[in-house]
C-alpha positions in Angstrom: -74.7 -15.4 6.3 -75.4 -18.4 8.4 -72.8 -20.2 10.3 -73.2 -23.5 8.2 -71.7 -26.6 10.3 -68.1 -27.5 9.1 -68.8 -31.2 9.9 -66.6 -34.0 10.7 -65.2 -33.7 6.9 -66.3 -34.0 3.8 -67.8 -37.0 1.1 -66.8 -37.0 -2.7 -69.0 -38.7 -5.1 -67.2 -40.7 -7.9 -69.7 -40.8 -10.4 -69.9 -42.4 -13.6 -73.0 -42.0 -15.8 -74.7 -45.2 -14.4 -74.3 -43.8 -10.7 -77.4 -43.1 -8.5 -77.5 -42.0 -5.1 -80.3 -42.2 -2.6 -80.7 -40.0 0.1 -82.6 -41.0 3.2 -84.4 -38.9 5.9 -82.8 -41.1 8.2 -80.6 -44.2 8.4 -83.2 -47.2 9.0 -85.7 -45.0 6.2 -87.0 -47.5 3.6 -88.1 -45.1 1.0 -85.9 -42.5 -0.2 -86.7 -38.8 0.4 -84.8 -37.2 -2.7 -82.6 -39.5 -5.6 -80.2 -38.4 -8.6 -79.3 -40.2 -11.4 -76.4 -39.3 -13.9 -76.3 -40.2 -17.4 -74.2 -39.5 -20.1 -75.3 -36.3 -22.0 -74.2 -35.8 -25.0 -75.3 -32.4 -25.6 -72.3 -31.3 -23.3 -70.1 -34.4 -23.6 -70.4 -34.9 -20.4 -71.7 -36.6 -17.6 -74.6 -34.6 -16.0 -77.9 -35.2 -13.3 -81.2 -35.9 -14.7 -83.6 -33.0 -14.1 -80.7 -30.9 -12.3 -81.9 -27.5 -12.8 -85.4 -28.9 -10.6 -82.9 -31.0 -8.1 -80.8 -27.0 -7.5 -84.1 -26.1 -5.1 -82.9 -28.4 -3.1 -79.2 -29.4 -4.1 -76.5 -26.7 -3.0 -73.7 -29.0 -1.7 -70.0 -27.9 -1.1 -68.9 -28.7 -4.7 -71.0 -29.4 -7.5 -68.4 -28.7 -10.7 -69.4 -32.0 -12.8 -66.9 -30.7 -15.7 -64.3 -31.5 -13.1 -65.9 -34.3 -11.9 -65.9 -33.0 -8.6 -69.7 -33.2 -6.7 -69.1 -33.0 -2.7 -71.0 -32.7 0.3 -69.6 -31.5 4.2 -70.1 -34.9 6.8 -71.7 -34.2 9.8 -72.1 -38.0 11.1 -70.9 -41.3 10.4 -73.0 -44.4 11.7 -72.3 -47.0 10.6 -73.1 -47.7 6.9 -74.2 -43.8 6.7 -73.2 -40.7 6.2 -75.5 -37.6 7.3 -74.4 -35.0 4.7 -75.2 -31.3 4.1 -77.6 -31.6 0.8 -78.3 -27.9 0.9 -75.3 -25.6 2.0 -77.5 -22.3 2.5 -80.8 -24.3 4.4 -78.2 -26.6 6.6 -80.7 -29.4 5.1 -79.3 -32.7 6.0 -79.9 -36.2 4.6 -78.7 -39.7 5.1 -76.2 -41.5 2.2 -75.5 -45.0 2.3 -71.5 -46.1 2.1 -70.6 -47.5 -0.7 -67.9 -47.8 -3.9 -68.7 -43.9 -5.3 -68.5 -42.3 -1.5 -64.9 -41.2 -0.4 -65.2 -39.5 3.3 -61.9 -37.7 4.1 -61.6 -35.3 7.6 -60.6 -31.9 6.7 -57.3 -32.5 7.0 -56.8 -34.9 4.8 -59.4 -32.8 2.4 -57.4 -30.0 2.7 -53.8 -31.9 2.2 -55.5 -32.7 -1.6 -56.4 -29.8 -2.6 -54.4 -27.8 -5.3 -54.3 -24.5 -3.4 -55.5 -22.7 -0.3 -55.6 -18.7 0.4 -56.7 -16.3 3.3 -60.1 -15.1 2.9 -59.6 -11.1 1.9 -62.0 -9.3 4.6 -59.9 -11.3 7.8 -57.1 -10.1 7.5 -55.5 -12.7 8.9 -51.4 -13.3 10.0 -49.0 -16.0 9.2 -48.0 -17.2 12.5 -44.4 -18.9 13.4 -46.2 -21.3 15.3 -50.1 -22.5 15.8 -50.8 -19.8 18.5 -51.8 -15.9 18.2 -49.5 -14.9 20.1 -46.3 -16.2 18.1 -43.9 -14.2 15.6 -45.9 -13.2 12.5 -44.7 -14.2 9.3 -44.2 -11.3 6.8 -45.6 -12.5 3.6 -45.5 -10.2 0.2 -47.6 -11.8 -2.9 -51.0 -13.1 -3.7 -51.8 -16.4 -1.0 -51.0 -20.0 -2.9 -50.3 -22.0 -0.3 -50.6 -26.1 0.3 -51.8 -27.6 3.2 -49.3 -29.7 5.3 -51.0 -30.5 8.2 -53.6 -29.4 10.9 -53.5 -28.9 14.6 -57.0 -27.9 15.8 -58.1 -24.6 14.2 -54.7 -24.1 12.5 -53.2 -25.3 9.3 -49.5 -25.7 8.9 -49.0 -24.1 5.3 -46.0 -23.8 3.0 -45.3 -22.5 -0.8 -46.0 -24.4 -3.6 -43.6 -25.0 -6.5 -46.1 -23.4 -9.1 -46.5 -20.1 -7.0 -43.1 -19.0 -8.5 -45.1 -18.9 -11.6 -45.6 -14.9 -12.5 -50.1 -15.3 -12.6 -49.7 -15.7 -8.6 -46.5 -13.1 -7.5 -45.8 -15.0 -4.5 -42.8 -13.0 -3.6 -42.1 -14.8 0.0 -41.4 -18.2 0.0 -42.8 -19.7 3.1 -41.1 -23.5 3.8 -43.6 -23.5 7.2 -46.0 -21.2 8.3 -49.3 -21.2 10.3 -53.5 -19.5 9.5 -56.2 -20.4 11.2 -58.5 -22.5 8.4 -61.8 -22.0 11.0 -63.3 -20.0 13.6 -66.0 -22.1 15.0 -68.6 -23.2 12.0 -66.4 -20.2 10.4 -63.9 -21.3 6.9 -61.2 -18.4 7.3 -59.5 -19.7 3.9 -60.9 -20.4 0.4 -59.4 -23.4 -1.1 -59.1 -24.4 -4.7 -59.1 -28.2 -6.0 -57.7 -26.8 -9.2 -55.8 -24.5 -10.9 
């Protein structure tokens, strides 16, 4: 698979069924190359895109889980008034988003710090490190990965066990207070995270 770019961070959307966002082939573009437009549908109950099975060709963003009210896209500029944002996840297709009340840009840290749950992607096999380097005293973890994010130093996140681990779904049988993974390798995400339970 391609080496999609991470991007400075990432953009939420915070739609309501009169939202409408226009994406521009660049910032000083008049006419829009691509627009969506939620509405209220009430054969699900709730909010959905107009036409969205025609706008998947081209829309494959980081998140698009509208029951959770959760539609995101990875930042890879910020000029200005704009955001240049990832439309299309496998394609690296990029288009130009106008600031405004429904865009929330957060880095990755910050991203990261929200969500409900991060975890070591299986085939890396990655350690828990003392400390943000290779090099330092591995951690010896037992259990399924639930960790939360506590903060970020380069290519490293600072990780520690969350109160709902203990639950039995997750057997986290180590409780780690501090610990350190690598969340990237280059354009590389070493860790799957989860924005809910």
């Amino acid at each position: 698979m391609a080496q999609t770019d991470l991007g400075l961070g990432l953009v939420s959307i915070n739609f309501d069924d009169k939202t409408t966002l226009h994406f521009y082939s660049t910032p000083s573009g008049n006419e829009p190359k691509r627009t969506i437009q939620f509405f209220n549908d009430q054969t699900i109950n709730s909010w959905n895109i107009r036409d969205l099975d025609k706008h998947k060709e081209w829309l494959k963003p980081e998140i698009l889980w509208l029951d959770y009210s959760q539609f995101v896209f990875r930042c890879l500029t910020a000029k200005g008034n704009w955001l240049e944002v990832m439309v299309n996840n496998e394609t690296e297709e990029t288009l130009w988003l106008k600031k405004s009340d429904f865009t929330t840009f957060n880095d990755w840290e910050s991203y990261l710090k929200e969500m409900f749950g991060v975890a070591r992607l299986s085939d890396q096999q990655q350690k828990i490190r003392s400390l943000p380097t290779d090099n330092s005293e591995e951690i010896i973890y037992q259990g399924q990965d639930c960790f939360q994010v506590k903060s970020m130093k380069g290519d490293w996140i600072e990780i520690f066990t969350a109160d709902y681990c203990d639950e039995s779904y997750t057997e986290s049988k180590t409780k780690i207070k501090s610990g350190w993974i690598k969340w990237r390798q280059g354009n590389k995400l070493l860790i799957e995270y989860f924005t809910t339970s």
